[in-house]
N, C-alpha and C positions, 0 to 999 in steps of 0.2 A: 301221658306215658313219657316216659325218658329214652325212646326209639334212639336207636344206634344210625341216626338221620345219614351218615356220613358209608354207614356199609352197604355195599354195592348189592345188596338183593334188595336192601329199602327200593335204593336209587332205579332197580330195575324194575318192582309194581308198585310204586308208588304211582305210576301214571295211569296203571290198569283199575285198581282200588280205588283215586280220585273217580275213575270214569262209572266203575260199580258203584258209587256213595257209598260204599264200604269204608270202614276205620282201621286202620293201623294200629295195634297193640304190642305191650312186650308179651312173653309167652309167656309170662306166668299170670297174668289177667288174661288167659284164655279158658272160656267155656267150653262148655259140652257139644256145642254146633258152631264153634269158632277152626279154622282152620292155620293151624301151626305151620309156620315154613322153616326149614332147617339151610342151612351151609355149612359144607362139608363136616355133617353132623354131628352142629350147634343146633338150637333152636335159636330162631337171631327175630323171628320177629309171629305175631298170632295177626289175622285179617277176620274181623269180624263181620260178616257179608248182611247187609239191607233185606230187612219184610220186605217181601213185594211190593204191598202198596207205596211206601217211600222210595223202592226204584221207581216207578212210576215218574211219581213225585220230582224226583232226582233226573231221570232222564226227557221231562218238561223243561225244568229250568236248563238246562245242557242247552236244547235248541233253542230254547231264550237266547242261550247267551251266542250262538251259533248264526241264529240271526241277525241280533243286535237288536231284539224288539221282544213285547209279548206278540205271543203266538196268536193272540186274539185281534191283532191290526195288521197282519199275512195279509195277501191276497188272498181268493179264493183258490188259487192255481196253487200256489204253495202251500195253505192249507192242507190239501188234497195228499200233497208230498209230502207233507209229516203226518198221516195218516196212516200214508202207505209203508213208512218207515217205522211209525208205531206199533205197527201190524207185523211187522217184518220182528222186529223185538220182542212179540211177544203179549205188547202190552195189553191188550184186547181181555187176555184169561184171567187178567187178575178181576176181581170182583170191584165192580163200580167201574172200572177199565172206558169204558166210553161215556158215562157222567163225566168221568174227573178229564178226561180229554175235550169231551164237549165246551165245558167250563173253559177248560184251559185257552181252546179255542175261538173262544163267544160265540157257540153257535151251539143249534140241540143236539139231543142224540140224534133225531131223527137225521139230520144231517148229515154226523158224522156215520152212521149206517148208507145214508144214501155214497159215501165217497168210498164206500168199504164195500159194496154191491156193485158199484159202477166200477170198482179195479176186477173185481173178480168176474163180472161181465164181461168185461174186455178181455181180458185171459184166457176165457173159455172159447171167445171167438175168433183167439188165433189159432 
């Protein structure tokens, strides 16, 4: 796209879109499920928002890079913590949601279930 990179609504979601893996479009390559943003009623720019499973996807590698490691050589403790944060996002409903985290994590599902029963244990017995 030839994004108006320099107009101040880019400059203001561009940082929300990176964090969604969402793509920045002009608005006239906007689809039927793509969402147009206007100023002061222009249309200056269209955000085409991520299938679930590639946020997913998308918000793995984020804490990749948030740790500075794959998520698969964590500790167990922080394992645990991006679990809990995985969960907190969402990620759980999408379908394969604890495979593709398991993976992510080098460990089973069973495990990643056992860190997701053990928060919610602890919750219940405060």
């Amino acid at each position: 796209m030839t994004e108006p990179a320099d107009h101040p609504l880019v400059t203001a979601v561009k940082p929300l879109v990176d964090a969604m893996g969402a793509r920045i479009l002009a608005p006239d390559e906007a689809a039927g499920d793509d969402v147009v943003l206007a100023w002061e009623g222009e249309d200056v720019l269209a955000v085409r928002l991520p299938q679930l499973a590639d946020s997913l996807d998308h918000i793995l590698a984020a804490m990749e890079r948030r740790h500075g490691m794959p998520l698969a050589e964590l500790d167990r403790k922080t394992k645990q913590a991006v679990v809990r944060a995985l969960e907190a996002r969402g990620a759980f409903s999408v379908r394969h949601g604890v495979e593709t985290v398991a993976g992510a994590l080098g460990v089973s599902r069973f495990t990643v279930y056992n860190y997701l029963n053990r928060d919610n244990t602890a919750r219940a017995a405060e």
